[in-house]
C-alpha positions as CSV (number, residue, x, y, z in Angstrom):
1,X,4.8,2.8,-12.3
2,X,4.9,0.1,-9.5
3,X,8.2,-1.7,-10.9
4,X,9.6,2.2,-11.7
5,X,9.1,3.1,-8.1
6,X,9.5,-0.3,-6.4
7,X,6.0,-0.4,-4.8
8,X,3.7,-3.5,-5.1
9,X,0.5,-3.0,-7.7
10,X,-1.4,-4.4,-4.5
11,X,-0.3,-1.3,-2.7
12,X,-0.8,1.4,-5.9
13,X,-4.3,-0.1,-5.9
14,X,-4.9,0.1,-2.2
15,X,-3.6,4.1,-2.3
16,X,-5.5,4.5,-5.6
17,X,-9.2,2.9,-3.7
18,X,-8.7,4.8,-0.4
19,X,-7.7,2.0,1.7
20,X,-4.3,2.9,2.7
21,X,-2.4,5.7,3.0
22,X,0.6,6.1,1.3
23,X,3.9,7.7,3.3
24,X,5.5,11.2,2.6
25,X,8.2,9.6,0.6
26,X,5.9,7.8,-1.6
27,X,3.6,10.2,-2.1
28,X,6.8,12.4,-3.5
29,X,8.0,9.7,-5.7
30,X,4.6,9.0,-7.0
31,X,4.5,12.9,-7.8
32,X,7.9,13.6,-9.4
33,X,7.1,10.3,-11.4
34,X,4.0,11.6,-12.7
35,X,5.7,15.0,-13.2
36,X,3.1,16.9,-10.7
37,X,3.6,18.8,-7.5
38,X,2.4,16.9,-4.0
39,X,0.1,19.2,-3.9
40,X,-1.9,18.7,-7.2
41,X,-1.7,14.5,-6.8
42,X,-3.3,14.9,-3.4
43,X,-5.5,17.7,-5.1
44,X,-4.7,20.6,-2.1
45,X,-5.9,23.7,-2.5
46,X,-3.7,26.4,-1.1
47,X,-6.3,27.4,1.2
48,X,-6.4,24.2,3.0
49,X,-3.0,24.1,3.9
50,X,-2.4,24.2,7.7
51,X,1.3,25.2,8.5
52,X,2.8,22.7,11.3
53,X,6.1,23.4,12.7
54,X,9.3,21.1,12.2
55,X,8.9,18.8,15.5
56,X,5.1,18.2,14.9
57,X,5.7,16.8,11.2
58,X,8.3,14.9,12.3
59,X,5.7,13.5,15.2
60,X,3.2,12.7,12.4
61,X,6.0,10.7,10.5
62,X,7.2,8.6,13.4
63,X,3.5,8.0,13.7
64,X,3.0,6.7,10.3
65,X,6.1,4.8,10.5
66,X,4.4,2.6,13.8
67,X,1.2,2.2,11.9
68,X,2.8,1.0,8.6
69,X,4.6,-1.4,10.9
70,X,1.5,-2.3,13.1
71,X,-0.3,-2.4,9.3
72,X,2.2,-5.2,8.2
73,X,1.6,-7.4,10.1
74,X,-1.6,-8.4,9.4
75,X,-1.2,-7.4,5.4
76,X,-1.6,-10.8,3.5
């Protein structure tokens, strides 16, 4: 899976341990790889889902964006 999707094993182990987060688009490719929705990889049950509009997802993924860049540089 990590040379299929392009993502480091050291990163597949940190998402698979709890230690880092994985982004949106990951998170996708790791589910159409593994043939499943988002919401069964992340196992979401429909009853937690909490609708956001448009302009705050695209908050939370410029968000993610500045921590995976703060997060790199100090990633060894």
């Amino acid at each position: 899976m990590s040379k299929d999707l392009n993502i480091s094993y050291r990163s597949i182990q940190r998402y698979s341990s709890g230690t880092r987060e994985p982004d949106y688009k990951t998170i996708v490719d790791i589910a159409n790889y593994l043939n499943v929705t988002v919401d069964d990889l992340l196992n979401v049950e429909k009853s937690n889902i909490i609708p956001i509009s448009l302009e705050d997802f695209n908050e939370i993924k410029s968000l993610q964006k500045r921590i995976d860049e703060i997060y790199k540089k100090y990633e060894k």
